[in-house]
TIKE-969761 format. One line per 3 residues: number of its first residue (from 1); their letters; for each residue x, y, z of N, C-alpha, C. Coordinates in pm, whole numbers, plus 50000, padded with zeros to 5 digits. Layout:
N
NUM> a> X Y Z X Y Z X Y Z | ...;
END
This chain:
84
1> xxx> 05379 60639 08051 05268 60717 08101 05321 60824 08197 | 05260 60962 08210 05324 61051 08276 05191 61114 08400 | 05280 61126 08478 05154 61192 08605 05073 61235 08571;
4> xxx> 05077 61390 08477 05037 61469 08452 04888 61390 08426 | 04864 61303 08379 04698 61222 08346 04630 61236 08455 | 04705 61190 08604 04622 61177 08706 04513 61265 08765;
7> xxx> 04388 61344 08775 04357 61367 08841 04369 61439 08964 | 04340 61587 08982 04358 61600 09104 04329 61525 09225 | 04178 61480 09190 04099 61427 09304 04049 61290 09268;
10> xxx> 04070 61167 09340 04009 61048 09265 03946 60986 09404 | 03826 60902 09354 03774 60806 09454 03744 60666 09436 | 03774 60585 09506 03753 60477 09485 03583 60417 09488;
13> xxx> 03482 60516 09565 03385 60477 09543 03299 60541 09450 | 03184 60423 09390 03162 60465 09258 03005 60555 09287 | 02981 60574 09433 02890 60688 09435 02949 60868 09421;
16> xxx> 03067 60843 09398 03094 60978 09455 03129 61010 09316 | 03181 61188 09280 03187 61231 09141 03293 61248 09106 | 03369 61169 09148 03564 61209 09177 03577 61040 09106;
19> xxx> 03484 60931 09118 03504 60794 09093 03542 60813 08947 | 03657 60688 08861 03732 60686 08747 03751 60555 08753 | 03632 60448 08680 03653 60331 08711 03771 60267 08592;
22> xxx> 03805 60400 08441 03914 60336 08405 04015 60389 08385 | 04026 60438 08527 04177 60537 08555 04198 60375 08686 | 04115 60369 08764 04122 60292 08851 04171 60139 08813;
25> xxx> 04109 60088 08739 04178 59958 08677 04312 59955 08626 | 04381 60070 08566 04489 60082 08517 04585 60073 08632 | 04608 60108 08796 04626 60117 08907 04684 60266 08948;
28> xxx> 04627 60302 09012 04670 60399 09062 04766 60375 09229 | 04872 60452 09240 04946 60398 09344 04959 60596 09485 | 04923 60554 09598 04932 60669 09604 05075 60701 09728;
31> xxx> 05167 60753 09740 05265 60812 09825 05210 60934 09941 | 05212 60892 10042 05160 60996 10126 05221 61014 10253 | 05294 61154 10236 05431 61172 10324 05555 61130 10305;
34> xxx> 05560 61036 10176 05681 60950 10159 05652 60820 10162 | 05555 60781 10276 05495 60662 10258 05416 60618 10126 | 05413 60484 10086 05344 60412 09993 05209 60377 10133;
37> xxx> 05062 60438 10054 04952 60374 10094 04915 60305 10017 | 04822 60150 10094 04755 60074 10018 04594 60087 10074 | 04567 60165 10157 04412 60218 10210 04366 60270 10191;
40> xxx> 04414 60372 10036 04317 60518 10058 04209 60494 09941 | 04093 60550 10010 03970 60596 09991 03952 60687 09852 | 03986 60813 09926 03996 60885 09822 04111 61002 09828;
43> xxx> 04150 61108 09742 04273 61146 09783 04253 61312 09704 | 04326 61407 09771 04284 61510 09689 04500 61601 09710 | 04534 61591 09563 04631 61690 09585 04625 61844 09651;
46> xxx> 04537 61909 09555 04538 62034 09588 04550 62098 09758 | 04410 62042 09800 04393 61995 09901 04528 61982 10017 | 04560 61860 09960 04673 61791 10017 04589 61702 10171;
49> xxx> 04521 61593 10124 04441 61535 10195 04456 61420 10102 | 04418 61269 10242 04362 61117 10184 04283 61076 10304 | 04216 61008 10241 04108 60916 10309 04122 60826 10317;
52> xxx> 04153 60750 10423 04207 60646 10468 04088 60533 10574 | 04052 60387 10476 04008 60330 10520 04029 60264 10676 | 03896 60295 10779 04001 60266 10926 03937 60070 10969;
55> xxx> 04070 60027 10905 04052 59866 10885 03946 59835 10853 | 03853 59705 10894 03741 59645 10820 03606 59762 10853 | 03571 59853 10945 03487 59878 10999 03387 59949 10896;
58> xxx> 03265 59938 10912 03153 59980 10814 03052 60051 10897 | 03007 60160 10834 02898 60259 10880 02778 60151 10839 | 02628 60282 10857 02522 60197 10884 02523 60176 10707;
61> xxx> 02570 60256 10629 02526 60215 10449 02637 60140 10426 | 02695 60083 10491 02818 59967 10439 02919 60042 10383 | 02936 60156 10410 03040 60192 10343 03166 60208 10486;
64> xxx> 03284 60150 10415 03409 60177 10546 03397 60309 10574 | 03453 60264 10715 03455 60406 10820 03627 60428 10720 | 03584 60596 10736 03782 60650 10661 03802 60769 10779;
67> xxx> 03977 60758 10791 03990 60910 10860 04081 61014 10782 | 04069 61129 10767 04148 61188 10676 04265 61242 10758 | 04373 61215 10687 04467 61287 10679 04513 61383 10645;
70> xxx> 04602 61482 10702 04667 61582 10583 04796 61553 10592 | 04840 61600 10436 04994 61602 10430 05011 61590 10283 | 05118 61578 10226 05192 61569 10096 05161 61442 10028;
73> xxx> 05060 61492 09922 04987 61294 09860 05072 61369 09724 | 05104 61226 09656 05192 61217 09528 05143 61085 09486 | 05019 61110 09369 04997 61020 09274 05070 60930 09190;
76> xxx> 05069 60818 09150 05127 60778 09045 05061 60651 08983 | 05075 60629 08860 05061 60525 08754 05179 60369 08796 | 05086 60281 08877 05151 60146 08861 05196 60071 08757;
79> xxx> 05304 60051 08749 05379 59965 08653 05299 59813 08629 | 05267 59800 08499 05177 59666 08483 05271 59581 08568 | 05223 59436 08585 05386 59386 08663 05356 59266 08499;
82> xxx> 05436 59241 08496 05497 59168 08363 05496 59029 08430 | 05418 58884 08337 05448 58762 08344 05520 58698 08291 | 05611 58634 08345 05718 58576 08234 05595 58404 08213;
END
């Protein structure tokens, strides 16, 4: 599988119009700054922005509080992990 599939812009929630519930199951992995995130929200290359869930905390519609970042996001396609 090659980047090029990914999406500029993806979200993990399924109110928003960026949501890809079967891009999302397949895993999407995102690099941001160099770092590997496991929090983001939602993420926009072009941009060059992620949304970053801020730990458990929830607004009044239950949805997590996020803070955005900027910087260098680099999508990628998770490797199934293989059962022996």
């Amino acid at each position: 599988m090659s980047d090029l599939a990914l999406p500029d812009r993806l979200s993990v929630n399924p109110d928003s119009p960026y949501y890809d519930a079967a891009l999302l199951e397949r895993g999407v992995g995102i690099r941001f700054k160099g770092v590997e995130k496991t929090n983001v929200e939602e993420y926009c290359v072009s941009e060059g922005w992620v949304r970053l869930s801020a730990g458990k905390t929830l607004d009044r519609a239950g949805n997590p509080m996020t803070v955005k970042l900027k910087g260098p996001v680099e999508p990628y396609l998770r490797e199934p992990d293989s059962e022996a």
